[in-house]
C-alpha positions in Angstrom: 0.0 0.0 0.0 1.3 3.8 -0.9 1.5 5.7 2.1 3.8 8.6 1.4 3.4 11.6 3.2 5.8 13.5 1.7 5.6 16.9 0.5 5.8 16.2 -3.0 3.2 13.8 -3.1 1.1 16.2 -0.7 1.2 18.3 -3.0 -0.2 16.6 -6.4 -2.9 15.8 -3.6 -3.6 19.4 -3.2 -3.6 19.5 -6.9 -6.3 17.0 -7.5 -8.4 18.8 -4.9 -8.3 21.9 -7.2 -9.4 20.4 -9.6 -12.0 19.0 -7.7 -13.5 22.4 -6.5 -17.0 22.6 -7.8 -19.8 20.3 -7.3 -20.0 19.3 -10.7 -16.1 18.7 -11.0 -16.1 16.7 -7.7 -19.3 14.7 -9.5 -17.1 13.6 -12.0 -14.1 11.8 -9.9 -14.4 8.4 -10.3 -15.1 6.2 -7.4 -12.0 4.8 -5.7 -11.1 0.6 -6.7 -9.7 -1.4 -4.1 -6.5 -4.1 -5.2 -7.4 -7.3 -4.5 -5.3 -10.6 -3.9 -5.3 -12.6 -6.9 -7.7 -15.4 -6.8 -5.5 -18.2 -7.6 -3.4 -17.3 -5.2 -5.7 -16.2 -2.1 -7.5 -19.5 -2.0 -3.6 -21.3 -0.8 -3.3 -19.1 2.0 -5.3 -16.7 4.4 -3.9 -13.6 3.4 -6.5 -10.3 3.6 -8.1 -10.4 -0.1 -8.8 -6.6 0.0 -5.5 -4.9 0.3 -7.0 -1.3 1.3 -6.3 2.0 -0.7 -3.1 4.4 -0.9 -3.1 7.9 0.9 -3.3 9.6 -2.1 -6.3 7.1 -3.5 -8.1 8.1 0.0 -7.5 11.9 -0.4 -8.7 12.1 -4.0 -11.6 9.5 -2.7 -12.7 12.0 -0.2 -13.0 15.0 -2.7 -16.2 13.2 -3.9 -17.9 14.0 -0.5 -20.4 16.7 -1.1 -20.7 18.0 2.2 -24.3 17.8 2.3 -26.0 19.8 4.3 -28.1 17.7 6.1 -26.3 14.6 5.6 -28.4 11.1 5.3 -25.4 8.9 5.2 -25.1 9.3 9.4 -28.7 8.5 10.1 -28.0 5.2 7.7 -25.0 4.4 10.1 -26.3 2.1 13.5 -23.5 4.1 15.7 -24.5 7.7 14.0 -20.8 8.3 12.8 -20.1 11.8 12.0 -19.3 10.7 8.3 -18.2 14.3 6.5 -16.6 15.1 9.7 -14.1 12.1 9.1 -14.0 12.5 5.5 -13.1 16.2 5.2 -10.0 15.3 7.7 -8.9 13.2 4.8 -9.4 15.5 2.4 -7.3 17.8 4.2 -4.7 15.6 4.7 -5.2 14.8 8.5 -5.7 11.2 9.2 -5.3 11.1 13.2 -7.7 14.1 13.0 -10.3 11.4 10.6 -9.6 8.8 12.8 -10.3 10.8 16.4 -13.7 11.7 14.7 -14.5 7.9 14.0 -13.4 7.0 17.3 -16.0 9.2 19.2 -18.6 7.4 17.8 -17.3 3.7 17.2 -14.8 1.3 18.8 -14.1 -0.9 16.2 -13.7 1.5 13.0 -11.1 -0.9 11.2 -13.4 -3.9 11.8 -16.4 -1.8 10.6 -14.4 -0.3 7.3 -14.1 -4.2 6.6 -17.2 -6.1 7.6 -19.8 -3.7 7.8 -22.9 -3.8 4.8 -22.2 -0.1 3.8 -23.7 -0.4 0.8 -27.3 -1.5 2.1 -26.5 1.3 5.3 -24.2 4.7 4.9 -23.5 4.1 1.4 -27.2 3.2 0.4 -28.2 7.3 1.7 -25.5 8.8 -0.3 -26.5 11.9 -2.6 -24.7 9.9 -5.6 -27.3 7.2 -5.8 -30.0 10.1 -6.7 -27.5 11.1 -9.6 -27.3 7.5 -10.9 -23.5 7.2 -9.9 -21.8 5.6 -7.4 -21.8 6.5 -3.5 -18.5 7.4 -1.7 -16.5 5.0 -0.4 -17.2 5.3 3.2 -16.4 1.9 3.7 -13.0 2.0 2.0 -12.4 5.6 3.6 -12.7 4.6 7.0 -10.7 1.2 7.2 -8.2 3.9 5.7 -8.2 6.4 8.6 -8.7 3.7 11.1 -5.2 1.5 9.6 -3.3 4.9 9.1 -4.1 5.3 13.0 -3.0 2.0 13.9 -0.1 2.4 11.7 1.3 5.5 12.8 0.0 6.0 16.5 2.9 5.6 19.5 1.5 3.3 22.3 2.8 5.0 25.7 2.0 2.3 27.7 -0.2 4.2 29.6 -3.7 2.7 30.5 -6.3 5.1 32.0 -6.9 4.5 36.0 -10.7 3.7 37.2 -10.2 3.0 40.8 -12.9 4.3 42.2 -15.4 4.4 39.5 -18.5 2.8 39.1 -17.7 -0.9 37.8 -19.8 -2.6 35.4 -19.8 -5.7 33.7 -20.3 -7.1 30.0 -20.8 -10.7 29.5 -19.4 -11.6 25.8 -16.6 -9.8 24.0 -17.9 -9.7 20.4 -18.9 -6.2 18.9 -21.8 -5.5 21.0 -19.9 -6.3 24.3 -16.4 -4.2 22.9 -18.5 -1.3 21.7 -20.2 -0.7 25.3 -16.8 -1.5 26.7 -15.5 1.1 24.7 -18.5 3.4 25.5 -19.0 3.3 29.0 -14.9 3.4 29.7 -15.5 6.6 27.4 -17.9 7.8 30.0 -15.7 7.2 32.9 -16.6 3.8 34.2 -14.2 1.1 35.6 -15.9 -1.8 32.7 -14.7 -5.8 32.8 -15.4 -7.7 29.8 -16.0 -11.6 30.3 -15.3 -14.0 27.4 -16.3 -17.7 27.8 -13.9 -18.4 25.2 -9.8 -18.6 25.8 -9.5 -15.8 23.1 -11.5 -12.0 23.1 -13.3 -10.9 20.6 -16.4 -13.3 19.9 -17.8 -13.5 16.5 -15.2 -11.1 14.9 -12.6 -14.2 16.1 -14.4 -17.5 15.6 -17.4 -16.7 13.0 -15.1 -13.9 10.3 -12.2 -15.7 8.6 -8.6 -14.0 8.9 -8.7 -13.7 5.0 -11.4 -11.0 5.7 -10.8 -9.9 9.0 -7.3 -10.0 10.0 -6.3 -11.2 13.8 -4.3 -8.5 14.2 -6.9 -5.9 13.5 -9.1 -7.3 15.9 -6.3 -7.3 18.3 -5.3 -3.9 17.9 -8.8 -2.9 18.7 -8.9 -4.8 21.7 -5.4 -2.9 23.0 -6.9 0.5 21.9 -10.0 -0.5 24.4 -7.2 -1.7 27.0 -5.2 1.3 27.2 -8.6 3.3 27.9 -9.0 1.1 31.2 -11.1 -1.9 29.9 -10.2 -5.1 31.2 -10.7 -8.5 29.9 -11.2 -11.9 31.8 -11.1 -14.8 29.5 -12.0 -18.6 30.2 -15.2 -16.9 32.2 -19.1 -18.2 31.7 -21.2 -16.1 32.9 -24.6 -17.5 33.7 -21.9 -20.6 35.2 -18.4 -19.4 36.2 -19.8 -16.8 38.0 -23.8 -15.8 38.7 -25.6 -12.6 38.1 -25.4 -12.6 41.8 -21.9 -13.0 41.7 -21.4 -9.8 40.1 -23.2 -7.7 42.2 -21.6 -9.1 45.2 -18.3 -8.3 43.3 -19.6 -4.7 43.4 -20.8 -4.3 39.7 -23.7 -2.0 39.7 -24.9 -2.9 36.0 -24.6 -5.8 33.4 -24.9 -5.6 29.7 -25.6 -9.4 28.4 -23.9 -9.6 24.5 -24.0 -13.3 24.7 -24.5 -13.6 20.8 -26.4 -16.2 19.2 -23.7 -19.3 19.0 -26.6 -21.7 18.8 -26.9 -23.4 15.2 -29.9 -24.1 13.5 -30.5 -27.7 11.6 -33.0 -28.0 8.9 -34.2 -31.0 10.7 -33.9 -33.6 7.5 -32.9 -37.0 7.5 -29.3 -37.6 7.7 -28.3 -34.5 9.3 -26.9 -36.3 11.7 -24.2 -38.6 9.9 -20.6 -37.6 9.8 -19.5 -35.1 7.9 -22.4 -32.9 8.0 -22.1 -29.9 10.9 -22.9 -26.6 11.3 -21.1 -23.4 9.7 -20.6 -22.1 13.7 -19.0 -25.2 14.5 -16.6 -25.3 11.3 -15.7 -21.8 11.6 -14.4 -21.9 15.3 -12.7 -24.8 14.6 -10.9 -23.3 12.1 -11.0 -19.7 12.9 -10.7 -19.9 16.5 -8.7 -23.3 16.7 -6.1 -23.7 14.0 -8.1 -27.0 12.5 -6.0 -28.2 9.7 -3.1 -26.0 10.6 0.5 -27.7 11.4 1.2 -27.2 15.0 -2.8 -27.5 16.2 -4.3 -31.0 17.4 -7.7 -30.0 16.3 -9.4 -32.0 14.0 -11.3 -31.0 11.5 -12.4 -33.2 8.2 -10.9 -32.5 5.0 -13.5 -32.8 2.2 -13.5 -32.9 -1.3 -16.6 -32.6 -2.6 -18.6 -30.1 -0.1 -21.5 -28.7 0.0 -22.8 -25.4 2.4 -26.4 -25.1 2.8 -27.3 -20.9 3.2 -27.1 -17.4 1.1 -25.7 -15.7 4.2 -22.4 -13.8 4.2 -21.5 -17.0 7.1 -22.5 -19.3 4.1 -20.3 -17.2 1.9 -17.3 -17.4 4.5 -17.8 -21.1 5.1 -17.8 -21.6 1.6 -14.6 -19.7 0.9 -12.9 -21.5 4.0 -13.5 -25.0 2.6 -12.0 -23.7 -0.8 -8.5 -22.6 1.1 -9.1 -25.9 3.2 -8.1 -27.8 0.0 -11.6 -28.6 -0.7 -11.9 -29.3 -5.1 -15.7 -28.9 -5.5 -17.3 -26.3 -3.2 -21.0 -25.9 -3.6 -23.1 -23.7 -2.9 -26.9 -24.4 -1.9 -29.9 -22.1 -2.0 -33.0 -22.5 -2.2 -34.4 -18.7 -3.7 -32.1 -17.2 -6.6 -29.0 -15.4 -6.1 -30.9 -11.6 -6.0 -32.7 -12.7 -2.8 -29.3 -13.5 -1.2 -29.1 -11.9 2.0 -24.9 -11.9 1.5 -23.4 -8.7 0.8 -22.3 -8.8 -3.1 -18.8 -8.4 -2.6 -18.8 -11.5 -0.8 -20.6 -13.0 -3.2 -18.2 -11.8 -6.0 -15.3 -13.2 -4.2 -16.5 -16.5 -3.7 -17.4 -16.8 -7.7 -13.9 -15.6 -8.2 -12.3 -18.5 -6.1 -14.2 -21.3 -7.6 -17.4 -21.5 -5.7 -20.5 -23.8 -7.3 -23.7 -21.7 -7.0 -26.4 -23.8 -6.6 -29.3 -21.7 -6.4 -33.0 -22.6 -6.6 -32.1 -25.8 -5.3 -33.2 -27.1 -1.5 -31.7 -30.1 0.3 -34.0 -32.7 1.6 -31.9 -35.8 2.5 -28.3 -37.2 3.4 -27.5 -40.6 2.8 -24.6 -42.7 4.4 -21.8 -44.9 3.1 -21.1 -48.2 4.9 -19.2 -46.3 7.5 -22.0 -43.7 8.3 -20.3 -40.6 6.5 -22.2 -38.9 4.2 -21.4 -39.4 0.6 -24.4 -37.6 -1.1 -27.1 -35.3 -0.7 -30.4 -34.9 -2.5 -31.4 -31.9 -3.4 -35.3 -30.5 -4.5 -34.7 -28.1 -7.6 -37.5 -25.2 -7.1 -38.7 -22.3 -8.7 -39.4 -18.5 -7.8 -43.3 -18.0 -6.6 -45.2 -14.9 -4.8 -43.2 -12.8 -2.0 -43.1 -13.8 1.4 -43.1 -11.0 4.8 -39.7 -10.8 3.9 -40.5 -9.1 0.3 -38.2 -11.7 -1.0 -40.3 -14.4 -3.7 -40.8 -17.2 -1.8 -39.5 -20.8 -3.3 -41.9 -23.5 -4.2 -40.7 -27.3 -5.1 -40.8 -28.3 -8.7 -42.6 -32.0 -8.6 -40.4 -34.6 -8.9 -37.3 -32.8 -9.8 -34.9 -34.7 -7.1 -31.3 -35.1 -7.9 -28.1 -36.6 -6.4 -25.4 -35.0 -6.0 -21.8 -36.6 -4.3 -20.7 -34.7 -1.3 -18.5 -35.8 1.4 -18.9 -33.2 4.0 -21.9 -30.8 4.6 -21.7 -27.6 6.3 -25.0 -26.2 7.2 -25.6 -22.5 7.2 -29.5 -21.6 7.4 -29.5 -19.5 11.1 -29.0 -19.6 14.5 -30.5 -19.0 17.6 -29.4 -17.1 21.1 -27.0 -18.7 23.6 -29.6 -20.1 26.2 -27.3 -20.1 29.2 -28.0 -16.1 30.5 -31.4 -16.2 29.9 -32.1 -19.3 31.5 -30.0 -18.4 34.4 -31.8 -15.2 35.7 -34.4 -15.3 38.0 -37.0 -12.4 36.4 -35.5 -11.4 32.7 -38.1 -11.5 30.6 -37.7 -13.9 27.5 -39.3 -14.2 23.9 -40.5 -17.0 22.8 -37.6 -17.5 20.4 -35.1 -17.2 23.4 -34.5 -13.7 22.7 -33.9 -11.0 25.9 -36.8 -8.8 25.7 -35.0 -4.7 25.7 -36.7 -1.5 25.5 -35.4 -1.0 22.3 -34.9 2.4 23.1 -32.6 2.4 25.6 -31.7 -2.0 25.5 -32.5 -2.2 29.3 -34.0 -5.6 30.4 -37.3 -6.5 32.5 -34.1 -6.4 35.8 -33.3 -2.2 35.5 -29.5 -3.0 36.1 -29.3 -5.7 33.0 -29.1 -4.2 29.6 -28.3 -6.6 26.9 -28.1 -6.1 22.6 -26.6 -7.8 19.4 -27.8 -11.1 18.5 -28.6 -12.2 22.5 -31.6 -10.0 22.0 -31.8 -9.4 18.0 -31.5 -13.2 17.4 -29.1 -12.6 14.2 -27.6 -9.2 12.8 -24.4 -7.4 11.7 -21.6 -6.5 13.4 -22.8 -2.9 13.0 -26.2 -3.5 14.2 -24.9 -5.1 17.6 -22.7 -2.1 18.3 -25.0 0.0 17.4 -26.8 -2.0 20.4 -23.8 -2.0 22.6 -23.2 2.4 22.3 -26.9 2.9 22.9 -27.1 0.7 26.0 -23.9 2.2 27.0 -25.3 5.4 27.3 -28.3 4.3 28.5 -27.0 2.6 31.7 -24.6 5.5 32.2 -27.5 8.0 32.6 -29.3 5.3 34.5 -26.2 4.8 37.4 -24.8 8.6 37.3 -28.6 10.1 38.3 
């Protein structure tokens, strides 16, 4: 990646910005293209794919910004970033100044500038998609500011003292739980994190692959959220290590529950229970989160050949991806509506057809069958056809009679949902719970049927984005702060 600074290059920058000064002129700057790693080569190793964009690409980038006066791009974003505040930092050629503006608002802004669906939220609001051309790269723009912090920022050591503030505790360190962290430490609290895993970070460790969300981002997230007092205890269930009552003899005025939803959903067909077939949570950790397959780690994981992940999910997308730089030589994928009702975002989508990825589509599995050994060896699938929309505004799939086929397969992964950890909710005396397992919130403020348990992200949603959840995790955050400071 190009990141000179120099004065030279600073000042073909200022050049380009010139030319850039009217609306119309800044209209016609192309949109920004991100390199990519090769396909042929990304699917040997777990390298990033997207390799980020130069200084000079984000400075040019950031001319496009119109400044709108009443800008719709931060009511599309869940954590209400100031988005031409960051932007015109770039433009101007100040990146820590872009990045302290992201950083009021969001915890994780290299995560987000990587895994977040900007162009169904900021992106979608854009002025640019009323003049037919493409929005800003927010996206792009902020994993920019966000790695030019990490990249240039000198850690001191220091970590910010909360003796004597009021303590509060998260359960769960995926977004949600990191972005409350980051909130209420913000806000002056002395905040503890609690991971049931032996590594922090949730979701963004075991559920995103490293070739789309690098460890080391993740990690230097966590260290920004260390060095402003938060503190991490690993190996720790709550609802089982240690009770609600625990807590609040431990002197924790408040919990925020970000549990996530780790609990797979089957599609309850025969054969689902033969080896080889397992769900996409349980294949991911393994891999993600355990170094399956990788020389040096004990955990197993089977190798497949021919494999086949049910879903149209961006979790589908990564578990089909993952089998591919497994060593996999047919991956398949299976959906049962067409690929324009996939909920995946389209870059994902794009990546996978790159790399080698089968789409299946319109096709439905409805059995497994077994070899002598009880493994599976094939799978038959129901090939359907498009009929009226359901709730969802997506055309609902219908069967076509008698149009059954077999297809080989030697290992299943199974990607069609999942539902919330039951251990918190089933552990408290007096939380209200929905029907689906869900924490009932006031979705206004994310506080529980107990006043001093808050809870958000998929614990209460049942399934979202990374975005979503910390959108959860800021507004609880400032909702249990006004709650124990009055």
């Amino acid at each position: 990646m190009n990141n000179d600074t120099s004065a030279p290059r600073q000042a073909e920058w200022r050049e380009e910005l010139r030319k850039a000064h009217t609306a119309k002129q800044r209209a016609e700057i192309p949109r920004v293209k991100m390199h990519e790693l090769d396909a042929a080569y990304r699917v040997t190793c777990n390298e990033e794919v997207n390799c980020g964009i130069s200084a000079e690409q984000a400075v040019i980038e950031s001319t496009r910004c119109m400044d709108c006066p009443d800008p719709q791009c931060v009511q599309g974003c869940p954590v209400n970033i100031n988005i031409p505040g960051f932007i015109k930092n770039i433009e101007r050629g100040d990146f820590a100044a872009a990045a302290t503006v992201l950083r009021e608002t969001s915890a994780l802004p290299a995560v987000c500038g990587r895994v977040c669906p900007q162009e169904k939220q900021c992106e979608s609001r854009c002025i640019y998609n009323k003049m037919k051309k493409p929005a800003v790269a927010i996206g792009y723009l902020e994993r920019f500011a966000a790695d030019e912090d990490m990249r240039t920022r000198k850690a001191d050591g220091a970590v910010r003292n909360s003796d004597g503030a009021v303590k509060v505790a998260v359960a769960g360190s995926g977004p949600a739980g990191l972005s409350f962290a980051g909130e209420m430490a913000r806000l002056g609290f002395d905040v503890t994190v609690y991971e049931a895993l032996h590594e922090i970070g949730g979701v963004l460790k075991y559920g995103i692959p490293q070739f789309r969300l690098p460890n080391s981002i993740v990690d230097a997230e966590i260290a920004a959220l260390e060095s402003l007092g938060v503190k991490f205890v690993k190996d720790c269930i709550i609802g089982k290590t240690l009770s609600f009552d625990d807590l609040q003899s431990m002197g924790f005025k408040g919990l925020f529950v970000a549990s996530g939803a780790g609990l797979p959903r089957f599609m309850g067909i025969p054969g689902e229970n033969l080896i080889g077939v397992m769900s996409s949570n349980e294949y991911l950790t393994r891999v993600n989160l355990m170094g399956a397959g990788t020389p040096g780690h004990d955990t197993p994981v089977l190798p497949g050949a021919s494999v086949a992940i049910i879903g149209g999910g961006n979790t589908a997308m990564d578990s089909v991806r993952t089998a591919r730089r497994m060593g996999a030589s047919r991956v398949m994928l299976v959906y049962r509506r067409s690929e324009e009702e996939m909920p995946a975002r389209a870059e994902e989508i794009k990546h996978a057809k790159e790399e080698g990825v089968e789409f299946l589509t319109l096709h439905n599995p409805v059995e497994y069958l077994a070899d002598e050994t009880g493994r599976v060896r094939a799978m038959r699938v129901q090939r359907m056809e498009l009929g009226e929309p359901d709730e969802s505004g997506r055309r609902s799939p219908v069967a076509i009679p008698g149009a059954i086929d077999e297809i080989p397969v030697d290992m299943v992964i199974v990607s069609v949902g999942v539902s919330p950890n039951p251990l918190i909710p089933s552990a408290i005396e007096g939380l209200d719970v929905s029907r689906r397992g869900t924490i009932v919130v006031d979705e206004s403020t994310m506080q529980s049927s107990i006043p001093t348990l808050y809870a958000g992200g998929d614990i209460v949603r049942g399934g979202a984005t990374v975005i979503l959840a910390m959108g959860d995790g800021r507004r609880a955050a400032q909702s249990m702060a006004k709650q124990l400071q009055g």
